[in-house]
C-alpha positions in Angstrom: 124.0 142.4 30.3 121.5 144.2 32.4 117.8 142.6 31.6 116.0 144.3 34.5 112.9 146.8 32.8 113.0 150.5 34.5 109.3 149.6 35.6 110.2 146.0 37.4 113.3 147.7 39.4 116.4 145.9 40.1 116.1 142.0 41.2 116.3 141.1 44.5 119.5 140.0 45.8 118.8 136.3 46.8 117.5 136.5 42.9 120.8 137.8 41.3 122.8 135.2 44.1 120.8 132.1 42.3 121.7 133.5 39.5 125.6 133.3 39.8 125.1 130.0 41.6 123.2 128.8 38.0 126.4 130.1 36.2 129.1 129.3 38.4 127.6 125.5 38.2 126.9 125.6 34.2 130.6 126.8 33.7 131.9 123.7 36.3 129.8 121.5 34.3 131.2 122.5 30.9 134.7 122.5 31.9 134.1 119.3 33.6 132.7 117.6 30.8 135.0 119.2 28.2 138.2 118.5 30.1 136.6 114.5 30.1 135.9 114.8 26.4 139.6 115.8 25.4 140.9 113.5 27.8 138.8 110.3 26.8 139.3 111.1 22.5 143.0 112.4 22.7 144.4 110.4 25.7 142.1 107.6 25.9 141.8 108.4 29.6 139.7 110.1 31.7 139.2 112.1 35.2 136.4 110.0 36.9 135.6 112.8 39.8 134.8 115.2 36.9 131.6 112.8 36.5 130.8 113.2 40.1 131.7 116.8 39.7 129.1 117.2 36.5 126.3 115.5 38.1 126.1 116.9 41.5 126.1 120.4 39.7 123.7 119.3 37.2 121.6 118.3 40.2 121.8 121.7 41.7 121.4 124.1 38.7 118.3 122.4 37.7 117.0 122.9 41.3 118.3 126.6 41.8 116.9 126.7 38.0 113.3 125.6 39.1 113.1 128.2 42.0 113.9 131.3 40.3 111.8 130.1 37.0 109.1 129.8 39.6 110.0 133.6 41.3 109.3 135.0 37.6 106.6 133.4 36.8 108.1 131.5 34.0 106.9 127.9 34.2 104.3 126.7 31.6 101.2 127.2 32.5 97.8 125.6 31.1 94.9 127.6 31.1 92.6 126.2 28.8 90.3 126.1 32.0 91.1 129.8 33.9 90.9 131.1 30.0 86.9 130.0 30.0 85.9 131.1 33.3 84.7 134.6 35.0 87.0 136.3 37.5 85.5 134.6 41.0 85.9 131.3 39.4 89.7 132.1 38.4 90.3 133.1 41.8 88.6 130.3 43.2 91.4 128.0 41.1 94.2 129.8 41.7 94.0 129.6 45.3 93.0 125.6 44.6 96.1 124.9 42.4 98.3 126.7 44.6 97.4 124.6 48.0 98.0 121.5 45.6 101.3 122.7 44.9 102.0 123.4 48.8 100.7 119.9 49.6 103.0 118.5 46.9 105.8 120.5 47.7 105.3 119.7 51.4 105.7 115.8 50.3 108.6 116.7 48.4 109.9 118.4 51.0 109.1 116.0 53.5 110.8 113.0 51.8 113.8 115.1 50.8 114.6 115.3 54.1 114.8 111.7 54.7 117.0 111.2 52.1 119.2 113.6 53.5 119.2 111.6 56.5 119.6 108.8 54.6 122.7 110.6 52.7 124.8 111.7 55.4 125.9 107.8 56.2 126.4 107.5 52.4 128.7 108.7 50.4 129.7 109.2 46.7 132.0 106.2 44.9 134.8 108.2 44.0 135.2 111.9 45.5 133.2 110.5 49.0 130.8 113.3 49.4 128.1 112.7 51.7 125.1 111.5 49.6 123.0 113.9 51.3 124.4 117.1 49.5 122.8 116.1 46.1 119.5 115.2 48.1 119.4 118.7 49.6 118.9 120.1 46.0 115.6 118.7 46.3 115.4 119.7 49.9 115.8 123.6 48.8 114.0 123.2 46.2 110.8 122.4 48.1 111.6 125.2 50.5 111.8 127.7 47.8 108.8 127.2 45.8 106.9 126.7 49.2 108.4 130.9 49.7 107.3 131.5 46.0 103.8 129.9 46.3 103.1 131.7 49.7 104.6 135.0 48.1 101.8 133.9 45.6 99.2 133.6 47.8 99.5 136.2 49.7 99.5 138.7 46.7 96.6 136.5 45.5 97.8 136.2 41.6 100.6 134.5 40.3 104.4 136.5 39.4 103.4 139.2 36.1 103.1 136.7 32.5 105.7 137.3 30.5 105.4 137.7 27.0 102.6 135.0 25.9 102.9 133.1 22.9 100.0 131.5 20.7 99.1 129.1 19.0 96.3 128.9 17.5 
């Protein structure tokens, strides 16, 4: 199912790779869970890696998630301020929100990294993954909305609204 507009052009490639990585982790989590489910309710057993398995993934998706939401400009947004204010003003708040999110995103990034280090002498109960693989979801994550909120700045407005919806 091709979603791309004529006008927009195709998505970038690190886009449409995100992308697989969202569904290659969605389908290992269903199976995962699914395979557990039939297992636990017809067998009354289980396979306790496919927990591991699950979570790790969910971990990731919503992380990979979060950075191409962010690329399309799809987050929710409040602008019951920017809404009430003339274009100097806007601009003047767009470029203040954005440095918040750098300096936030530079935290995040910041104490991901020691978790990483902190992961790498720990490991998971039953597969024994290094801890520091579901920490670096949060690592890349900071790294790519720090690349979408410089892409951001540098254009000086935010990725094109999508449809907008009301309520009034």
């Amino acid at each position: 199912m091709q979603t791309d507009s004529p006008a927009a052009g195709p998505k970038p490639r690190l886009q449409r790779l995100a992308e697989a990585l969202m569904v290659l982790a969605l389908a290992g989590m269903v199976i995962a869970v699914f395979v557990n489910v039939v297992l636990r309710y017809v067998f009354h057993t289980s396979i306790v890696s496919y927990e591991e398995i699950s979570r790790l993934l969910f971990v990731w998706l919503v992380a990979i998630g979060a950075i191409v939401a962010a690329f399309e400009g799809s987050h929710l947004g409040f602008d019951l301020v920017t809404s009430r204010v003339g274009p100097a003003a806007r601009r003047v708040l767009f470029w203040l929100s954005q440095l918040l999110v750098l300096a936030c995103m530079g935290l995040l990034l910041s104490g991901s990294w020691d978790q990483v280090q902190a992961g790498l002498n720990s490991f998971s109960t039953v597969l024994g993954y290094p801890l520091a693989l579901g920490a670096a979801a949060t690592l890349v994550l900071a790294l790519g909305l720090i690349a979408v909120t410089l892409r951001d700045l540098r254009r000086g407005a935010p990725a094109e609204d999508h449809a907008e919806t009301s309520v009034e």
